[in-house]
Steps between C-alpha positions, in 0.01 A plus 500: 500500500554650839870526681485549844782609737433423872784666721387367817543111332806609277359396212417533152195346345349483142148401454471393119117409541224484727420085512520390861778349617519175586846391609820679524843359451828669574717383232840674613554636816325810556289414141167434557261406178130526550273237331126508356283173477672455133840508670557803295703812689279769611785631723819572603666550807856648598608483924803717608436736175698762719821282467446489095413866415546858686192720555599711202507200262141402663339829505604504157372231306550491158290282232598388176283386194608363165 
């Protein structure tokens, strides 16, 4: 898994695999969910992130396992 923050875009992605993507579909505004050939999600997109977390909260993500 790979989580990407692009600054220039505002946005937040998360790669959960590597299959190619096929189509894209933005389910909510500013939700985008990337498809494979299986129409399994290989990725997820958030627009605007900079309206839905502050720099701190981004430069410090935190993960959690259970």
């Amino acid at each position: 898994m790979r989580i990407k923050i692009d600054r220039e875009n505002d946005s937040l992605y998360f790669r959960l695999d590597e299959n190619t993507i096929v189509d894209s579909e933005e389910i909510r505004p500013g939700v985008i969910l990337d498809f494979d050939e299986n129409d399994s999600v290989v990725g997820i997109e958030f627009l605007k992130i900079s309206t839905r977390a502050t720099k701190e909260e981004l430069s410090n993500l935190q993960f959690q396992t259970s």
